[in-house]
TITI-159230 format. One record per residue (C-alpha): chain; x negated, y, z. Coordinates in Angstrom, 3 decimals. Each point is the difference from the previous one (the first is absolute). Layout:
site chaine->A | xx->X | yy->Y | zz->Z $
...
This chain:
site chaine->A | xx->-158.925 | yy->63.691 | zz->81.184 $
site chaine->A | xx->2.173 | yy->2.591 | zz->-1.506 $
site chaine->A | xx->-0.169 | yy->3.872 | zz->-0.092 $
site chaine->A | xx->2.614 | yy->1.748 | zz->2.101 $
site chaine->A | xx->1.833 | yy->2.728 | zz->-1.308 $
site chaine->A | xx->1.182 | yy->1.535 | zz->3.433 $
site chaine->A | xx->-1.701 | yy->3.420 | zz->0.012 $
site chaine->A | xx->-2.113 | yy->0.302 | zz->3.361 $
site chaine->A | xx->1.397 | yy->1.651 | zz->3.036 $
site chaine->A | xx->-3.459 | yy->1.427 | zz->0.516 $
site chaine->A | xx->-3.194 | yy->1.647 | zz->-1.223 $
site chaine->A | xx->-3.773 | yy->-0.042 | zz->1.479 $
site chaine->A | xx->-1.510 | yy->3.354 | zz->-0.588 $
site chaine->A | xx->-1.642 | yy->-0.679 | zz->-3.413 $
site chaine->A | xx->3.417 | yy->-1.533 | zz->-1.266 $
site chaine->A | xx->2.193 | yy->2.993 | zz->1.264 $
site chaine->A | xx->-3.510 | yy->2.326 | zz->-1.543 $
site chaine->A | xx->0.924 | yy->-2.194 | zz->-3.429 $
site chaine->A | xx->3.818 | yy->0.480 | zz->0.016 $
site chaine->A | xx->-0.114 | yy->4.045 | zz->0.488 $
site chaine->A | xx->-3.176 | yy->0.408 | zz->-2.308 $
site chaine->A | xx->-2.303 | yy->1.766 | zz->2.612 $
site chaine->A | xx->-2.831 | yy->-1.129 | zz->1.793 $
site chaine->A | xx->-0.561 | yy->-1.532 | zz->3.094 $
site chaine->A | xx->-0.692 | yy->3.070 | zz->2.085 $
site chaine->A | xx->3.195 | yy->1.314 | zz->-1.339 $
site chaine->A | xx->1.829 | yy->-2.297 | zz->1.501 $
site chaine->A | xx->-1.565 | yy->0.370 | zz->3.092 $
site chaine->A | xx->0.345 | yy->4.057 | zz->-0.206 $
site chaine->A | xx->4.022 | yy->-1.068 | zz->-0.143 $
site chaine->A | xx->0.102 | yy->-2.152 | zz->3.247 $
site chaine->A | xx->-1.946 | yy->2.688 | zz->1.805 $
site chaine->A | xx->2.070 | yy->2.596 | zz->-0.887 $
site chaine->A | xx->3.024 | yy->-2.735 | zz->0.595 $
site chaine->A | xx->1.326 | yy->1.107 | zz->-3.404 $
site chaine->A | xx->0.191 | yy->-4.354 | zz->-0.258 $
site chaine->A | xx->0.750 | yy->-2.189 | zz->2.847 $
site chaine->A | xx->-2.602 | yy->-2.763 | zz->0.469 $
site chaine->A | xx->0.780 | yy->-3.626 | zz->2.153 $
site chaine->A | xx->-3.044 | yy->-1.534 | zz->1.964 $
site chaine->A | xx->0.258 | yy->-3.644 | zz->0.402 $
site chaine->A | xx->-3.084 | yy->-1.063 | zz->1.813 $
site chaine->A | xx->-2.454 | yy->1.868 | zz->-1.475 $
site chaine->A | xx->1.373 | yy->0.059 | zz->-3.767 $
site chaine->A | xx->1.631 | yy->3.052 | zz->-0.864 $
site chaine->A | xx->2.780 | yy->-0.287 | zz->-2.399 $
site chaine->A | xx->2.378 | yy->2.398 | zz->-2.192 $
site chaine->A | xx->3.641 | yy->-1.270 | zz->0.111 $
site chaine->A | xx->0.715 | yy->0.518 | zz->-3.973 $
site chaine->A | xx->3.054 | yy->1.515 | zz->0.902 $
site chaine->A | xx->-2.640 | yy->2.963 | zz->0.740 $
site chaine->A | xx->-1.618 | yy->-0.330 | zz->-3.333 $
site chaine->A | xx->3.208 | yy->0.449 | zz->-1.764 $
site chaine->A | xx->1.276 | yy->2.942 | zz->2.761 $
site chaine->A | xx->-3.107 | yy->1.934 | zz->-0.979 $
site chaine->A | xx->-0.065 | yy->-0.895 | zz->-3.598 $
site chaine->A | xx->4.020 | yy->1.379 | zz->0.017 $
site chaine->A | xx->-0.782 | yy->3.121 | zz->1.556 $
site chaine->A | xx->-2.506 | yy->0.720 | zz->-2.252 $
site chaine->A | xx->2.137 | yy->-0.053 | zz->-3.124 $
site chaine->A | xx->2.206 | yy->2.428 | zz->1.772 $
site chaine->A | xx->-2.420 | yy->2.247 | zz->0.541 $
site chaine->A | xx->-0.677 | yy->-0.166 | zz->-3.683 $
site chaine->A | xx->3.033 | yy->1.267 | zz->-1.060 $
């Protein structure tokens, strides 16, 4: 079996956490405050990583 290199569509919680650097309850302080959108399939919730990279964007503009 090989290793894909298609970057994933989605993150869980602790892989979006990983990707922006914060903890967990940061993330969740983001979704409740809908500063990034979440999708619920069944009872997973998911970050679509074009989120992650909307919120990681906006950040470096604020940086400037």
């Amino acid at each position: 079996m090989g290793t894909s290199t298609t970057p994933p569509a989605a993150f869980s919680i602790d892989e979006a956490a990983r990707q922006l650097s914060i903890g967990r309850s940061s993330v969740y302080a983001l979704i409740k405050t809908g500063d990034i959108r979440i999708v619920k399939i069944g009872r997973r919730t998911i970050i679509p990583a074009a989120e992650i990279a909307r919120i990681i964007s906006s950040d470096r503009r604020d940086d400037s």
